[in-house]
NUZAGU-477300 format. One record per residue (C-alpha): x, y, z; residue number from 1. Coordinates in Angstrom, 3 decimals, padded with zeros to 6 digits. Each point is the difference from the previous one (the first is absolute). Layout:
         x         y         z  num
         X         Y         Z  NUM
...
This chain:
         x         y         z  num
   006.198  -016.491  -005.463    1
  -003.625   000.956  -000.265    2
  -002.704  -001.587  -002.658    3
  -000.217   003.508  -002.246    4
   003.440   001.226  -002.164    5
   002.265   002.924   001.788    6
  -001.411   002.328  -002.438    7
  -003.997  -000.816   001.252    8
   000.918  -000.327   003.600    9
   001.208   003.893  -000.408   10
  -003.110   000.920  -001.564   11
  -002.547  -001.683   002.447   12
   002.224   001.637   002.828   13
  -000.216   003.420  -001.936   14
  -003.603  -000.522  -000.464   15
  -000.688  -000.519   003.838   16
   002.109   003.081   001.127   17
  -002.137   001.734  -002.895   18
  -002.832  -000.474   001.525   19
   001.057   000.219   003.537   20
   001.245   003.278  -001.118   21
  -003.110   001.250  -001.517   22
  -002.262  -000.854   002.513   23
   001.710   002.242   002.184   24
  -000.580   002.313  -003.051   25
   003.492   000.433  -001.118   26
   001.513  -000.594  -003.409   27
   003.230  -001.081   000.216   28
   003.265   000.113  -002.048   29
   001.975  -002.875  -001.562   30
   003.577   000.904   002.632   31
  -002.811  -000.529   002.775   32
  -001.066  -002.926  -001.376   33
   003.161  -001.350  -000.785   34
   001.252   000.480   003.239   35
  -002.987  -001.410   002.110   36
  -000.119  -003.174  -002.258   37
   003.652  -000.155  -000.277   38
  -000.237  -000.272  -003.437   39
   002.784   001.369  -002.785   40
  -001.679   002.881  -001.067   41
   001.145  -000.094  -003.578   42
  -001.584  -003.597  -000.306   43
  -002.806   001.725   001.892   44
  -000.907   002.196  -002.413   45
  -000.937  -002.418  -002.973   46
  -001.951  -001.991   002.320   47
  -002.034   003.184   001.114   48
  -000.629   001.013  -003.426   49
  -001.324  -003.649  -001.256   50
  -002.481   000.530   003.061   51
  -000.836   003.748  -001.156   52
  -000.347  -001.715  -003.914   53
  -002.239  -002.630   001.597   54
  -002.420   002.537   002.359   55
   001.127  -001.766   002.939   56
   001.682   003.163   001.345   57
  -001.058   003.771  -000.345   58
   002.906   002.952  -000.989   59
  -000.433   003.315   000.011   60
   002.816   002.322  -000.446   61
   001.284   003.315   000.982   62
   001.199   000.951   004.083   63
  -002.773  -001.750   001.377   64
   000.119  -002.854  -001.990   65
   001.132  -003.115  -000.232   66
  -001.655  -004.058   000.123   67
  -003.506  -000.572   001.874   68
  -002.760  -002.587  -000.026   69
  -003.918   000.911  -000.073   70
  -002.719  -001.580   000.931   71
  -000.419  -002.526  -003.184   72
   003.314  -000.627  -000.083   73
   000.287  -001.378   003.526   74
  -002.636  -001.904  -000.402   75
   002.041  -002.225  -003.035   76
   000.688  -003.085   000.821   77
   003.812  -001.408   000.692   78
  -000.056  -002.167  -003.396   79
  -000.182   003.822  -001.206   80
   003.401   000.671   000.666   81
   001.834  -003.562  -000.410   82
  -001.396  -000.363  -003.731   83
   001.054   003.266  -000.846   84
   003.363  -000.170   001.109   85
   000.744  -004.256  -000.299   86
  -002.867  -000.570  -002.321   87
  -002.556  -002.820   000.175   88
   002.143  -003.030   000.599   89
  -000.440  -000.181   003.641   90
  -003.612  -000.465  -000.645   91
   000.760  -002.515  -002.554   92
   003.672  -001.144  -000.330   93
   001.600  -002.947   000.913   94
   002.079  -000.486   003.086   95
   002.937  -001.082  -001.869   96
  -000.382   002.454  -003.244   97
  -000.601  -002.515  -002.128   98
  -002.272   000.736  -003.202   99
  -001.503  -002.835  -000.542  100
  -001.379  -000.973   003.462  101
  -003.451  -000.260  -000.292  102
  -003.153  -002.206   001.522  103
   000.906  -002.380  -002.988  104
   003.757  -000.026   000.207  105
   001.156   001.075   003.579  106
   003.371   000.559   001.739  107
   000.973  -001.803   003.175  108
  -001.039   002.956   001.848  109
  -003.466   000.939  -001.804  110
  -002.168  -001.634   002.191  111
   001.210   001.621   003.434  112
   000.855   003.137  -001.558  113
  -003.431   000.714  -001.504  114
  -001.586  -000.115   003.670  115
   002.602   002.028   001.252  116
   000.106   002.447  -003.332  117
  -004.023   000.134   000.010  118
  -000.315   000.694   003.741  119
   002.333   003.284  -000.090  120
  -001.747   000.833  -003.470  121
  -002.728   000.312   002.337  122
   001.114   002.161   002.412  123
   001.217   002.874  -002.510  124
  -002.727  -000.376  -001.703  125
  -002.504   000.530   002.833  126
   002.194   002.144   002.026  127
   000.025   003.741  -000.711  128
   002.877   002.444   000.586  129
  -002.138   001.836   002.477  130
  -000.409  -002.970   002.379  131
   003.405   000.222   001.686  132
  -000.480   003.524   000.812  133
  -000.943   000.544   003.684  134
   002.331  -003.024   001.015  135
   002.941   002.295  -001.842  136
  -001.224   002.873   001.907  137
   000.289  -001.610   003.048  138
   003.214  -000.910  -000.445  139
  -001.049  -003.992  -000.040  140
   001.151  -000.324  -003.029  141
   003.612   000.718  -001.733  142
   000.955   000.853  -003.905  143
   004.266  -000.856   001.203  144
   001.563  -002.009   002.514  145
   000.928   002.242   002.974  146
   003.794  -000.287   000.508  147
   001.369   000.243   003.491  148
   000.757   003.395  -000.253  149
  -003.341   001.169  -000.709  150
């Protein structure tokens, strides 16, 4: 189980083939995305347009269309894409969902969790999309785990 809901772990691994894919300077359809990221591409779909409705990603339609990245958009940072999909409340939330956890009134967890919670906050926000590139081109990197017949 990973920090980010099922529904932004499938966007930040859309995002990365997005931009792997356009800086190879193809645009690339939603089946090939699906497929790569093993994603449902039905459930795909919403998430891609949120991103489009956001600027994240780029569209363009017709038969040479399909979902790129430019140059401004790579440089976005990660928060980019976790607040528009989950929203703010990894930035700010409380580790056990409580409301009222706060400096003033704080859950067993606040403490600990705001280290952790501020540390990653960090990350996306100083990390852009763009950064992981090469290492995906390379192949050092991976959007899916690899089964054994692959």
């Amino acid at each position: 189980m990973g920090i980010f809901s099922k529904t932004c772990e499938y966007a930040l691994r859309a995002v990365f083939y997005i931009a792997q894919s356009s800086h190879e300077g193809r645009r690339v359809g939603i089946i090939e995305i699906a497929e790569k990221i093993k994603s449902p591409q039905a459930f795909l779909g919403k998430i891609l347009q949120q991103l489009s409705r956001e600027g994240i990603i780029l569209s363009a339609k017709g038969p040479n269309g399909g979902f790129f990245m430019d140059g401004a958009g790579l440089k976005r940072p990660l928060a980019d894409v976790v607040e528009a999909i989950d929203g703010k409340d990894i930035f700010i939330g409380c580790g056990l969902g409580l409301d009222h956890c706060s400096e003033k009134e704080p859950c067993p967890l606040h403490h600990e969790f705001k280290l952790i919670r501020n540390k990653i906050s960090v990350m996306l926000k100083e990390t852009s999309i763009g950064q992981f590139n090469q290492e995906l081109l390379l192949g050092k990197l991976s959007l899916y785990k690899r089964t054994s017949l692959e």
